[in-house]
Backbone as JSON, one array per atom type, in Angstrom:
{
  "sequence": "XXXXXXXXXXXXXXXXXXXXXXXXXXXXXXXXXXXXXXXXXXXXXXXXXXXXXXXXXXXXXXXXXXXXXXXXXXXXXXXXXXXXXXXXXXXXXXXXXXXXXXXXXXXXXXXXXXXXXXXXXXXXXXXXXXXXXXXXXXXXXXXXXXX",
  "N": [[-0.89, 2.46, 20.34], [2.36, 3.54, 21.29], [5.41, 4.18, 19.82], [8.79, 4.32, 20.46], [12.28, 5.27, 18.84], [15.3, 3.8, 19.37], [18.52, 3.41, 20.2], [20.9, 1.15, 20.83], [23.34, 1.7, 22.37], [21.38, 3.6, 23.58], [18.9, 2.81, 25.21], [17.61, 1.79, 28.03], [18.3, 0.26, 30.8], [16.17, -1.68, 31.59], [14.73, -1.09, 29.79], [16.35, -3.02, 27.69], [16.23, -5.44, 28.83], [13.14, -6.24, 28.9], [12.86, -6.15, 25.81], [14.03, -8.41, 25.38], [13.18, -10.0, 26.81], [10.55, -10.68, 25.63], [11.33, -11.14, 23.07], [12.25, -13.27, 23.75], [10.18, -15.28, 24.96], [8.27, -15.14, 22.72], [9.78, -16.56, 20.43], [11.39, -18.32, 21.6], [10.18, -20.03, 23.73], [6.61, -19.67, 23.2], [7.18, -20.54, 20.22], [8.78, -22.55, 20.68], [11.71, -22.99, 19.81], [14.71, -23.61, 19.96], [17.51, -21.37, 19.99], [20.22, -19.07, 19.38], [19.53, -16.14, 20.61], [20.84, -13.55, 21.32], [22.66, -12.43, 19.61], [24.9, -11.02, 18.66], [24.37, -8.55, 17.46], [22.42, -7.07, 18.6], [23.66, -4.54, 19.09], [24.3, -3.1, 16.83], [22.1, -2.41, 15.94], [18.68, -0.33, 15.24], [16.31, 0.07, 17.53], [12.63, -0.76, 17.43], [10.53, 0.18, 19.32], [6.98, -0.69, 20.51], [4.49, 0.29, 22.47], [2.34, 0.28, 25.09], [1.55, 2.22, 28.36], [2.61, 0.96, 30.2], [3.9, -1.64, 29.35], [5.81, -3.44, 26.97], [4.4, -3.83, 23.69], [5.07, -4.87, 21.39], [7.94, -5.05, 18.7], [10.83, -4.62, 16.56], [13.87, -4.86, 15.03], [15.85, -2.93, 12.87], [18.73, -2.73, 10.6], [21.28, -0.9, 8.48], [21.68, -0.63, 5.7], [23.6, -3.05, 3.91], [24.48, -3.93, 6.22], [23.23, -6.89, 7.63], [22.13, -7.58, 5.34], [22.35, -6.57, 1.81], [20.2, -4.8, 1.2], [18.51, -2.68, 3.57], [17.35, -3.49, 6.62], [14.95, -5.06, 8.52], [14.34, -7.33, 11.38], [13.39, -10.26, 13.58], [11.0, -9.0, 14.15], [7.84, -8.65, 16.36], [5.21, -9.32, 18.34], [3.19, -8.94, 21.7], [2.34, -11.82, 23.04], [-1.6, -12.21, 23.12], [-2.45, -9.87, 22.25], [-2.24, -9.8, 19.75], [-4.14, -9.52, 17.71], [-4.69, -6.64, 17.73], [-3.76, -5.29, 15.4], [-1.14, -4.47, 16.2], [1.17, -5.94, 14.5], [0.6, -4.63, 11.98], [1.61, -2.05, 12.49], [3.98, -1.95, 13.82], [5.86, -2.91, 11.62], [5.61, -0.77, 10.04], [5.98, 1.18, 11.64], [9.21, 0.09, 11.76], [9.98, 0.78, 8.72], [9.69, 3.66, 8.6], [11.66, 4.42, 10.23], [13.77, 3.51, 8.86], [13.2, 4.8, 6.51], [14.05, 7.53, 7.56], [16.47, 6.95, 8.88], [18.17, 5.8, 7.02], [17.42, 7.04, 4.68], [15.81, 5.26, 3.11], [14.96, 3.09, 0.41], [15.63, 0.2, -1.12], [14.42, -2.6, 1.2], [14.5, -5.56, 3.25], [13.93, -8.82, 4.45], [13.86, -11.21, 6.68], [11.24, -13.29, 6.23], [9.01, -15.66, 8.29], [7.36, -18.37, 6.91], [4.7, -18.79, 7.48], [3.68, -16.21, 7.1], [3.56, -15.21, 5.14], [1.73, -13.97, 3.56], [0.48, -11.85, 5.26], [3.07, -10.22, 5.5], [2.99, -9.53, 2.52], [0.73, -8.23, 1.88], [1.27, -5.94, 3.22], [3.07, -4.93, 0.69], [5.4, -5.97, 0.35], [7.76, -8.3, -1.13], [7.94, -11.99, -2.29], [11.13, -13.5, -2.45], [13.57, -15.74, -3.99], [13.61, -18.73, -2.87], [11.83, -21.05, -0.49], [13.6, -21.51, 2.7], [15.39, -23.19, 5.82], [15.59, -21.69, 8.92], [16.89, -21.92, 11.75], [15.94, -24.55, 12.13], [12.87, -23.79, 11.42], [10.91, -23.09, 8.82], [11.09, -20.27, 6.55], [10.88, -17.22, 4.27], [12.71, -15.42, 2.34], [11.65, -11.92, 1.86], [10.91, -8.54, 0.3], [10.75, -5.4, -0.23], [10.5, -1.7, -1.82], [10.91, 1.3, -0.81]],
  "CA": [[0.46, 2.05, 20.68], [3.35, 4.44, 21.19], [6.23, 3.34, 20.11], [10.33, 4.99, 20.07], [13.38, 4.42, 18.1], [16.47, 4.07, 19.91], [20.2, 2.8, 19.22], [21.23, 0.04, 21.47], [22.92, 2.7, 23.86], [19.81, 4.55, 24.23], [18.01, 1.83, 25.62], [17.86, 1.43, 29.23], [18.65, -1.91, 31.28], [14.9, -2.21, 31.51], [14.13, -1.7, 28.18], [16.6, -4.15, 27.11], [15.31, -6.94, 29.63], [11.72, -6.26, 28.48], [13.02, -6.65, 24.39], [14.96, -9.81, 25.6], [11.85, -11.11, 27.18], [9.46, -10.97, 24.88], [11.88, -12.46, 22.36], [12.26, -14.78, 24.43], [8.77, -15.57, 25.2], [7.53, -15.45, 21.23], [10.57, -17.15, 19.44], [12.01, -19.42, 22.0], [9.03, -20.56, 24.35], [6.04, -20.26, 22.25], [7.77, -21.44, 19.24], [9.92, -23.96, 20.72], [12.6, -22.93, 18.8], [16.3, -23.03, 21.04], [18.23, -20.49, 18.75], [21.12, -18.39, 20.23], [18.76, -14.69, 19.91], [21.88, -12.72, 21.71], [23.59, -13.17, 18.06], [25.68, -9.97, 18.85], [24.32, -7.68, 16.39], [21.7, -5.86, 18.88], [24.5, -3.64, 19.27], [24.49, -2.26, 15.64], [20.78, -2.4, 15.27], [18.1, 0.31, 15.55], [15.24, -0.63, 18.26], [11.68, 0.01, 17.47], [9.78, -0.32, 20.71], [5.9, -0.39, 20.5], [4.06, -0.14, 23.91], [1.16, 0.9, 26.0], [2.16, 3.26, 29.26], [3.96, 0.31, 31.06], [4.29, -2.99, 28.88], [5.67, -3.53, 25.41], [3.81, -4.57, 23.34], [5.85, -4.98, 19.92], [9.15, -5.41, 18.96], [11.49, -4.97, 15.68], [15.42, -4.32, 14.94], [16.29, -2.37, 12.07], [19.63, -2.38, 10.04], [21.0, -0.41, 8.01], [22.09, -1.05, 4.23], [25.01, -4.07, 3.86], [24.88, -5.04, 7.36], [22.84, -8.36, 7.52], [21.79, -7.95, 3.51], [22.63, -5.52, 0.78], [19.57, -4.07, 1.96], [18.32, -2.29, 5.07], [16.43, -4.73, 6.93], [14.18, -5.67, 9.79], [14.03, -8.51, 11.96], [13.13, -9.76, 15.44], [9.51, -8.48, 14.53], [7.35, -9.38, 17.48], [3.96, -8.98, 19.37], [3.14, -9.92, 22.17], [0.53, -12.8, 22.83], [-2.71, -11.35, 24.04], [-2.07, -8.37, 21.42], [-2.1, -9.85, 18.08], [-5.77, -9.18, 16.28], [-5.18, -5.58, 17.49], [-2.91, -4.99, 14.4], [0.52, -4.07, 16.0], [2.37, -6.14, 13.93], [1.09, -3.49, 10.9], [1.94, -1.18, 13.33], [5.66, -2.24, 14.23], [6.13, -3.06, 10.33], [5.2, 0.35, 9.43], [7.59, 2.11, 11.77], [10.9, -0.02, 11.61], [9.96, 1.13, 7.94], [9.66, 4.71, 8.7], [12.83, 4.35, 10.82], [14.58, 3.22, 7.74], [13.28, 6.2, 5.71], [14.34, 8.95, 8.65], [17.69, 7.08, 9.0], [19.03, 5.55, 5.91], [17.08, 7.68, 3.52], [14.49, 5.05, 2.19], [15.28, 2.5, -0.35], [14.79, -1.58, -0.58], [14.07, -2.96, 2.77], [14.56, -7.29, 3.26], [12.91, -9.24, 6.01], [13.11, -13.09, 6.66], [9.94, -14.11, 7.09], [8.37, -17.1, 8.98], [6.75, -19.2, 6.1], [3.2, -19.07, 7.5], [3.23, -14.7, 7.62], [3.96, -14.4, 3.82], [0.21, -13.44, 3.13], [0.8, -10.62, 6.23], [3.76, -9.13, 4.73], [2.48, -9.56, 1.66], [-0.46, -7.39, 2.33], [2.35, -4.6, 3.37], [3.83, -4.87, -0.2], [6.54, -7.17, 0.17], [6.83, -9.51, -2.17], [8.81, -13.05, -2.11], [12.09, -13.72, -3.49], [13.97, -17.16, -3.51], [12.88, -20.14, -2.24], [11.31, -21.27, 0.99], [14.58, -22.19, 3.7], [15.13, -23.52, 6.87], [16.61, -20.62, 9.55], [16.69, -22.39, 12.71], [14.39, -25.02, 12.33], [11.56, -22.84, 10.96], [10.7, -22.47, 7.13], [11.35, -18.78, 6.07], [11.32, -17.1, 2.79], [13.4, -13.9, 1.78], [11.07, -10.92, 1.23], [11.53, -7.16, -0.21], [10.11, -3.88, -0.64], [11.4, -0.76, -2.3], [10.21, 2.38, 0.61]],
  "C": [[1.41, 3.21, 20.39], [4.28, 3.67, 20.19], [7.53, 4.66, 19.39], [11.39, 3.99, 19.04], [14.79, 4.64, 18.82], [17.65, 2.88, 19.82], [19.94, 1.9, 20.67], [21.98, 0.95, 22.94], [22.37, 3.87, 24.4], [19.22, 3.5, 25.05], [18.31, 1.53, 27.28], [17.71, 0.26, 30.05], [17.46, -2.41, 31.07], [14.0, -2.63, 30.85], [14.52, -2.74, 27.43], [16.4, -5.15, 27.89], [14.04, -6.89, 29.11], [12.23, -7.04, 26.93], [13.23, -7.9, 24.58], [13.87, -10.49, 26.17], [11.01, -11.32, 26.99], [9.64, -11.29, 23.84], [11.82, -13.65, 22.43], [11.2, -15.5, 24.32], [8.23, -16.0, 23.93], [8.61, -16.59, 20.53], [10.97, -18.35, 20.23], [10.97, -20.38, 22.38], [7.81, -21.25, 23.68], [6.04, -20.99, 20.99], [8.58, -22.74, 19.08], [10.77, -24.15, 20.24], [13.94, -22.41, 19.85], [17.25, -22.5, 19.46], [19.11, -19.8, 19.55], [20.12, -16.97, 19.26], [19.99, -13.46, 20.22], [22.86, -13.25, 20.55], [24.48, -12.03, 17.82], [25.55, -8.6, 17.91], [22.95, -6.65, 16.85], [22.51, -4.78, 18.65], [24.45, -2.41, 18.24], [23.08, -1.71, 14.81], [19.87, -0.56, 15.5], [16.51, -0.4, 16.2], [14.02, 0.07, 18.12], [10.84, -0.75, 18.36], [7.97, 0.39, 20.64], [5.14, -0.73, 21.82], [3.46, 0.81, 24.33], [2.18, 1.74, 27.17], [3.3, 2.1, 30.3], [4.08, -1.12, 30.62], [4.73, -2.45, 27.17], [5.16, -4.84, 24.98], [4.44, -5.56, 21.78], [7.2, -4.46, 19.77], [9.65, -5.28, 17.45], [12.76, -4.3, 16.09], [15.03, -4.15, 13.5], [17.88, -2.46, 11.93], [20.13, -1.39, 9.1], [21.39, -1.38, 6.91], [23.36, -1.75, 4.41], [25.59, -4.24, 5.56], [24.5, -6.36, 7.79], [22.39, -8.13, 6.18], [22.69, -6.54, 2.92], [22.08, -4.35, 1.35], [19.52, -3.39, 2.97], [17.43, -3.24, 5.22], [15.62, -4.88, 8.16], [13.8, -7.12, 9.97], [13.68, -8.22, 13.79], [11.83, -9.01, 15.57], [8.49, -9.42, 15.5], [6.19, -8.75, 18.45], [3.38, -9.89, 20.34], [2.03, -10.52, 22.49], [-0.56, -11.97, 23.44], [-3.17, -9.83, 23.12], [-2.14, -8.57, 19.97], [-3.16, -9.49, 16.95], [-5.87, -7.5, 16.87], [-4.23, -4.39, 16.51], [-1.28, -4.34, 14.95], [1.23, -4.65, 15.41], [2.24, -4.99, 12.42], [2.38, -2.58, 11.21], [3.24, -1.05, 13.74], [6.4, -2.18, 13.08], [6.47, -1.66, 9.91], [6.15, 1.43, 10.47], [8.91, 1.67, 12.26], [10.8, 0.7, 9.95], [10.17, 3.14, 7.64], [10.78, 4.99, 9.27], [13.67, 4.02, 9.72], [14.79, 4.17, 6.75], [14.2, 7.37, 6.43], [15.96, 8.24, 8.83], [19.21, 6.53, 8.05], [18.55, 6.0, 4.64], [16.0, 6.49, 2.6], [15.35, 3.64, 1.63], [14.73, 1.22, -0.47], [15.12, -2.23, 0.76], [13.99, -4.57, 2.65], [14.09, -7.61, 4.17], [13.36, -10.82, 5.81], [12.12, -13.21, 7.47], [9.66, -15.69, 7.27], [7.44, -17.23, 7.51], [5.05, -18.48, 6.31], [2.84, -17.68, 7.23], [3.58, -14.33, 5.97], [2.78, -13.53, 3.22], [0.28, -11.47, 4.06], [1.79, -9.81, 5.53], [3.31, -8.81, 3.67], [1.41, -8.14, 0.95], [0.11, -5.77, 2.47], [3.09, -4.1, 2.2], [5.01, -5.18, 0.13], [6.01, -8.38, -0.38], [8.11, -10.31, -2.4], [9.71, -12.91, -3.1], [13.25, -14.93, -2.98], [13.1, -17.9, -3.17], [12.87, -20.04, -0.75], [12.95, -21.71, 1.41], [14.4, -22.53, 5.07], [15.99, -22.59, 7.81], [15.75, -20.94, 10.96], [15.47, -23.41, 13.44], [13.08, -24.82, 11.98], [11.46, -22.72, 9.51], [10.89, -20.79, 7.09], [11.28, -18.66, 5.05], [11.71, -15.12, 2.9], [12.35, -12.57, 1.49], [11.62, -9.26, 1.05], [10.52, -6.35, -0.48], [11.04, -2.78, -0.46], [10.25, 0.34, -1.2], [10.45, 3.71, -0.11]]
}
């Protein structure tokens, strides 16, 4: 898997219809979860796009430090079906993380994770903090790692 990092206007119409539709596809569709995902904060994000020569395959946003946490953060991590036992979500994990080092210098990194993936991050060194919540219908729990 390739994959770039580019600001929101780097991204070309195509790329952002592809991101937007394989959001779509994982969070809304397969999950069944109606959530408003256009939550206005692509804008400020950093896009890490993982993908073969003409599909993507994987998906995160990056923040930086004290824009959705204290932290820098990633969300919106995402692979798509058909793709999942061939480890891109390490793979996506591992460079919104490297994107965090190269553009906010490193530090502690936050995530809300889906309930059932705490073992997965886990595995990445992130490690729970707080209690389980509900963020749009879905269980979640807070996780962290220092980069």
């Amino acid at each position: 898997m390739l994959s770039e990092i580019k600001t929101f206007d780097e991204l070309s119409t195509s790329e952002l219809y592809e991101l937007l539709s394989l959001r779509a596809e994982v969070f809304v569709l397969e999950q069944q979860c109606a959530y408003q995902d256009l939550d206005g904060k692509d804008q400020k994000a950093l896009h890490i796009l993982g993908r073969n020569e003409d599909r993507l395959l994987a998906y995160a946003r990056v923040f930086e430090p004290g824009f959705y946490f204290e932290e820098a953060s990633i969300g919106r991590i995402v692979v798509a079906p058909g793709y999942r036992s061939e480890g891109l979500g390490k793979e996506i994990v591992l460079e919104a993380e490297k994107a965090i080092i190269r553009f906010y210098g490193g530090g502690p990194v936050k995530l809300s994770a889906q309930s059932y993936l705490q073992k997965f991050y886990s595995e990445l060194g992130y490690r729970s903090i707080g209690e389980e919540y509900l963020e749009d219908g879905i269980p979640h729990i807070g996780m962290i790692k220092n980069l």
